[in-house]
C-alpha positions as CSV (number, residue, x, y, z in Angstrom):
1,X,62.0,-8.2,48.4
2,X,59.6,-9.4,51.0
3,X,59.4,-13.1,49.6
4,X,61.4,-15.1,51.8
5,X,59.8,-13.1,54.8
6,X,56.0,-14.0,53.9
7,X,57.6,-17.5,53.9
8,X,59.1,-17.5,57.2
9,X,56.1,-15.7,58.6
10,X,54.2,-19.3,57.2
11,X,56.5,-21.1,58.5
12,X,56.8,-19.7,62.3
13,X,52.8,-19.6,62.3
14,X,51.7,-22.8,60.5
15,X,47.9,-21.9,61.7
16,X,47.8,-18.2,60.7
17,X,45.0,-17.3,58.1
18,X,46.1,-15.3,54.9
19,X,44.4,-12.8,56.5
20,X,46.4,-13.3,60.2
21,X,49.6,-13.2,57.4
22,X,49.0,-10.3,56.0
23,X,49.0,-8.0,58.6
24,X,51.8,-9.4,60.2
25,X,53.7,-8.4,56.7
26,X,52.0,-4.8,57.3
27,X,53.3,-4.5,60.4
28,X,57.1,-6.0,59.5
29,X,56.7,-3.0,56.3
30,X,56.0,-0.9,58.5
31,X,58.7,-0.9,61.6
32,X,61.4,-1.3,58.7
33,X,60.4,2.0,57.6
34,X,60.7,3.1,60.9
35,X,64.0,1.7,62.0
36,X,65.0,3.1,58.4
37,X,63.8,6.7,60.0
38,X,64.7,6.6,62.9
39,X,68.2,8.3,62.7
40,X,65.9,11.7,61.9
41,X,63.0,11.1,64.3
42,X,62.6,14.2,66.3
43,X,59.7,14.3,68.6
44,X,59.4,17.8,69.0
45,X,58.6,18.8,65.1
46,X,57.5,15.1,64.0
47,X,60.1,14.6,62.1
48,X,61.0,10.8,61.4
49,X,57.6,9.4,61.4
50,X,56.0,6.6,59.4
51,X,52.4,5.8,59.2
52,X,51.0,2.4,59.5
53,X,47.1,2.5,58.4
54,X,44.4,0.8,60.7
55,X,41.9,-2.1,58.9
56,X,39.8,-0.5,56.7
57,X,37.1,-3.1,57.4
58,X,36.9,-1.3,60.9
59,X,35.9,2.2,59.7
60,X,32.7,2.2,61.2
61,X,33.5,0.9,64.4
62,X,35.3,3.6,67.3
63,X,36.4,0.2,70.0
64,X,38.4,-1.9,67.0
65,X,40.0,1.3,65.8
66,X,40.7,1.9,69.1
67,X,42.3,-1.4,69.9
68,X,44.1,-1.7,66.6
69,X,45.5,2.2,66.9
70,X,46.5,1.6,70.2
71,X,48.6,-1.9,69.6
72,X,50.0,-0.3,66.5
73,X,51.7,2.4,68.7
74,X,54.0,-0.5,70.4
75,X,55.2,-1.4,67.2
76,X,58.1,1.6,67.4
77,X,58.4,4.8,68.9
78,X,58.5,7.0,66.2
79,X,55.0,5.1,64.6
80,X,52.3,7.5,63.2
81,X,48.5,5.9,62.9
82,X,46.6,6.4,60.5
83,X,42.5,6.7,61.3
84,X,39.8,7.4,58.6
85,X,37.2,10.7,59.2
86,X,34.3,8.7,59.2
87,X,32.1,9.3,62.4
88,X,33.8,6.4,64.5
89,X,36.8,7.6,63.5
90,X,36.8,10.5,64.5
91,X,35.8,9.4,67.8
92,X,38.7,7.3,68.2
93,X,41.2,9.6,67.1
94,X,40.1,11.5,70.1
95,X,40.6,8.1,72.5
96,X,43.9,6.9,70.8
97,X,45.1,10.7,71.2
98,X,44.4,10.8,74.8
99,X,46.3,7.3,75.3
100,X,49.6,9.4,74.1
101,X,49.7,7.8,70.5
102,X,50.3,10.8,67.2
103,X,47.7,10.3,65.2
104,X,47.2,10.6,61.1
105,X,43.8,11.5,59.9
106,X,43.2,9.7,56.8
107,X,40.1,9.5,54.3
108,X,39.8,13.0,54.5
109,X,38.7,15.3,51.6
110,X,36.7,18.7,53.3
111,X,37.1,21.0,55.5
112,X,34.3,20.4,57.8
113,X,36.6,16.9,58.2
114,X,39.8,18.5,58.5
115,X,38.0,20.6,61.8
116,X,36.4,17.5,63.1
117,X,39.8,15.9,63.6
118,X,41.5,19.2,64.9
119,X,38.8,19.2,67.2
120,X,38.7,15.5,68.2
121,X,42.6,15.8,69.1
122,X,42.4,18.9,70.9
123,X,39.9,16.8,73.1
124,X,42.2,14.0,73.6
125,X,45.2,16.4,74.6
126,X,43.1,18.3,77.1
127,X,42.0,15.2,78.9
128,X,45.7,14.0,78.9
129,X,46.8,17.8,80.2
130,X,44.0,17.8,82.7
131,X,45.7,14.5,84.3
132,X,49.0,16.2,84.2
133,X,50.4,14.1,81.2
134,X,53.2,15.4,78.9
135,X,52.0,16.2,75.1
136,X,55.2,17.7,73.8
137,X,55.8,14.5,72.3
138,X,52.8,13.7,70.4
139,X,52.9,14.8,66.7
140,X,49.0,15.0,65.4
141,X,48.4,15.0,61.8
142,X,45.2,15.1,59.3
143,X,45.3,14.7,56.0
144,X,43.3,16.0,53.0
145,X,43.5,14.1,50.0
146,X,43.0,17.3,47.4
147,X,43.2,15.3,44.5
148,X,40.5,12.9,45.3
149,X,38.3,16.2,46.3
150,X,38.6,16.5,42.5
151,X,38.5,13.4,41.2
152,X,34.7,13.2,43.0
153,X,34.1,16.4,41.4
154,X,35.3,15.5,38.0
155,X,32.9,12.1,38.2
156,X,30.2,14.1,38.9
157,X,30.4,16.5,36.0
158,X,30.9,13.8,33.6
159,X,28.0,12.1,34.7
160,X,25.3,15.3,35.2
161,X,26.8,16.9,31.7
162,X,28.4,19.9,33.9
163,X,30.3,22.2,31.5
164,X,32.9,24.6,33.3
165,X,36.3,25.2,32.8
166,X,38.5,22.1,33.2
167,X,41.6,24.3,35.3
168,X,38.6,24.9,37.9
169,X,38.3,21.3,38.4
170,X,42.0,21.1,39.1
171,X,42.0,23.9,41.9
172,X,38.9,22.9,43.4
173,X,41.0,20.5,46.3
174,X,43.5,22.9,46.2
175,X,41.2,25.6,47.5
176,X,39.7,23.2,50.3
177,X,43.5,22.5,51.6
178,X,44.1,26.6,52.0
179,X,40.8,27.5,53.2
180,X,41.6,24.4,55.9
181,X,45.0,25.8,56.4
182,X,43.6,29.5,56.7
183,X,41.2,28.2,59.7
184,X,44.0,25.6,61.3
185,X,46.3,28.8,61.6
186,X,43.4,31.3,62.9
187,X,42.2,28.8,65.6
188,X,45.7,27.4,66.2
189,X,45.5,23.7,66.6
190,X,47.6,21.5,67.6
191,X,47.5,18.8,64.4
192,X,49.1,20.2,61.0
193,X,47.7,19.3,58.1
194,X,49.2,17.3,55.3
195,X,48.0,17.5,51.7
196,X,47.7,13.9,49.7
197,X,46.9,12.6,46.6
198,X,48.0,15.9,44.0
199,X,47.3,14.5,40.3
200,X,49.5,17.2,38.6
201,X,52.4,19.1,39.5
202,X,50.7,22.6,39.5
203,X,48.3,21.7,42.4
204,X,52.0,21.7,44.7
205,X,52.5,24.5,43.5
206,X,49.7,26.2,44.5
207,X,50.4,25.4,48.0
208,X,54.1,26.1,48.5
209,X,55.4,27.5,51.7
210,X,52.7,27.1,54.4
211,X,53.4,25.2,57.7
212,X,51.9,22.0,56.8
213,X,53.4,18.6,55.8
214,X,52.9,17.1,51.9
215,X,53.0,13.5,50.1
216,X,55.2,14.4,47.1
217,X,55.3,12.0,44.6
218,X,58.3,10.6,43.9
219,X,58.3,11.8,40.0
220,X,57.0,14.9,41.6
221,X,60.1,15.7,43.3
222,X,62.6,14.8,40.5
223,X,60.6,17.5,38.3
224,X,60.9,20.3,41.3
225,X,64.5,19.4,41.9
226,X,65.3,19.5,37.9
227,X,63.1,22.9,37.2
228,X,63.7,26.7,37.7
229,X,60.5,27.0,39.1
230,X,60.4,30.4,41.6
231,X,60.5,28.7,44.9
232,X,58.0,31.7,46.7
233,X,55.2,31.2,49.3
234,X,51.9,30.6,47.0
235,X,50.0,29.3,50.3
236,X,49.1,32.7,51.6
237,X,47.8,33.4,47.9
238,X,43.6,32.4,47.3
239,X,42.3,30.8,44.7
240,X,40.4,33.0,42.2
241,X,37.5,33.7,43.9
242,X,35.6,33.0,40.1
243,X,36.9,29.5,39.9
244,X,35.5,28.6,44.2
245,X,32.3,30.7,43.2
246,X,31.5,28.7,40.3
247,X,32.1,25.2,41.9
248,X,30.2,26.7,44.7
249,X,27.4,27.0,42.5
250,X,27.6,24.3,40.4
251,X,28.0,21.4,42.7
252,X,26.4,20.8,46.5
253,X,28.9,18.2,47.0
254,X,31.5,21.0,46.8
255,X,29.7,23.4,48.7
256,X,30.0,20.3,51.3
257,X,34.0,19.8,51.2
258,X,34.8,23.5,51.1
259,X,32.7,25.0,53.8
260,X,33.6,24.8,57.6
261,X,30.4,23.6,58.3
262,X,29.4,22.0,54.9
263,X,28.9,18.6,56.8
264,X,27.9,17.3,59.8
265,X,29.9,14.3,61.7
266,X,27.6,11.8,60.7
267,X,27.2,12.9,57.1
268,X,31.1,12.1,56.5
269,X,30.4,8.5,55.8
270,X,28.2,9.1,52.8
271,X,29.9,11.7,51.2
272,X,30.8,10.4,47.9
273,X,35.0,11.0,47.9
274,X,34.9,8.9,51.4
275,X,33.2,5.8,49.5
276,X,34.9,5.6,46.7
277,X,38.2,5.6,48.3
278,X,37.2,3.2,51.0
279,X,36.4,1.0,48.0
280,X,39.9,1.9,46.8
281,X,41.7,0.8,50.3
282,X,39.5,-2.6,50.4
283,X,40.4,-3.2,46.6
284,X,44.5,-2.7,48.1
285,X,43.9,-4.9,50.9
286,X,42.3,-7.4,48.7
287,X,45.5,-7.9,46.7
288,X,47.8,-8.0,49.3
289,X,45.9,-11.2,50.4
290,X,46.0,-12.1,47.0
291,X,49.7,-12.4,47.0
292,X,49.6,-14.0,50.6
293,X,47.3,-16.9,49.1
294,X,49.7,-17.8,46.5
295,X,51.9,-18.7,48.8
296,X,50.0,-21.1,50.7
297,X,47.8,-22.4,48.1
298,X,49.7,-21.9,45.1
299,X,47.9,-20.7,41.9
């Protein structure tokens, strides 16, 4: 679908690096998805926004997030960007907040993260309110990818010969996203959270009926859509406390994603669910300029 674009992006900038290339087709994908929601964009509740993800390669660094976010929210007015929860980030989602742009916290698997970012944006809206600037139209989000929260967990009772119920390892993200949503609706921020990366149908389920946003897979939706599952509100409903005691217990690393202060700022770069998907978002990037490099080299 995109071919003959990537081609007359070559052709209009006959010095651009594959690099230079590739984020111009990022940023043509991702103002087509906005012109495509635009007819539904509504400021007031969010609705209608896309989310266009800032270079990996700068996650450590607040003033090229800062720069990037900040361009990015030209690109269309109902454009949502997309800032990891590692230290500089969330330093910058607190800058690009206060310069009027909604915000999507990404790379986010605990809750200690989740209130970082809550925090960080209430920051940048008082600053803007303290100058007299309107807020009612900025739309702040944060995700937390529950699945990945699991997946770190999985790895490491394969690898340290942890036996415990497998279900518990599928509610173990599950009960970070409502223990998140429990404090979000206590303290009342301004950001809603957003639950990513589910790996089985049951874990959306769990979390049915809260207000808070979700990335449904597609597959996902056909299955809801074609079921007689009980549509009822599950998101006021805990996990069993056995199943959070015994992660609790068993893993430190857990102990870290589900407790409100089981991290510091700093430690959010480290902790192991951040790495491995930053390796997964370079490994994304990588083919993309893959693909770009075939068409100038060939191959």
């Amino acid at each position: 679908a995109y071919e003959q674009t990537i081609r007359n992006l070559l052709r209009d900038y006959p010095e651009a690096t594959e690099d230079d290339i590739a984020w111009k087709m990022i940023e043509h994908m991702a103002v087509q998805g906005a012109k495509t929601l635009e007819p539904i964009f509504d400021p007031s509740k969010g609705h209608g926004r896309i989310s266009i993800q800032t270079n990996t390669k700068y996650h450590r660094s607040v003033p090229l997030l800062v720069e990037q976010a900040t361009y990015f929210g030209t690109l269309a007015r109902n454009i949502q960007v997309k800032i990891p929860a590692t230290s500089a980030g969330i330093k910058a989602l607190e800058e690009v907040t206060y310069r009027g742009i909604s915000v999507n916290a990404t790379v986010s698997f605990t809750v200690a993260q989740a209130i970082a970012v809550a925090e960080a944006v209430e920051r940048g809206l008082a600053r803007r309110a303290a100058e007299g600037l309107d807020n009612s139209a900025i739309n702040p989000v944060c995700t937390i990818m529950g699945g990945r929260t699991d997946d770190f967990i999985k790895d490491l009772a394969a690898k340290r010969n942890i036996c415990i119920d497998p279900g518990y390892l599928e509610l173990g993200g599950v009960a970070v996203i409502k223990n998140a949503y429990r404090i979000y609706q206590e303290r009342g921020y301004r950001t809603k959270l957003l639950g990513a990366a589910y790996r089985n149908r049951h874990q959306l389920a769990e979390l049915m009926g809260g207000d808070m946003l979700h990335t449904i897979p597609y597959k996902f939706q056909l299955f809801y859509n074609g079921s007689n599952i009980k549509v009822q509100n599950t998101m006021d409903k805990p996990v069993d406390p056995v199943v959070v005691n015994t992660l609790l217990e068993n893993f430190e690393e857990y102990r870290k994603a589900y407790l409100p202060d089981g991290m510091t700022v700093e430690e959010f770069d480290n902790y192991g669910a951040t790495l491995a998907t930053l390796r997964g978002f370079y490994a994304g990037y990588d083919k993309l300029v893959t693909i770009i490099r075939k068409f100038i080299v060939g191959g």
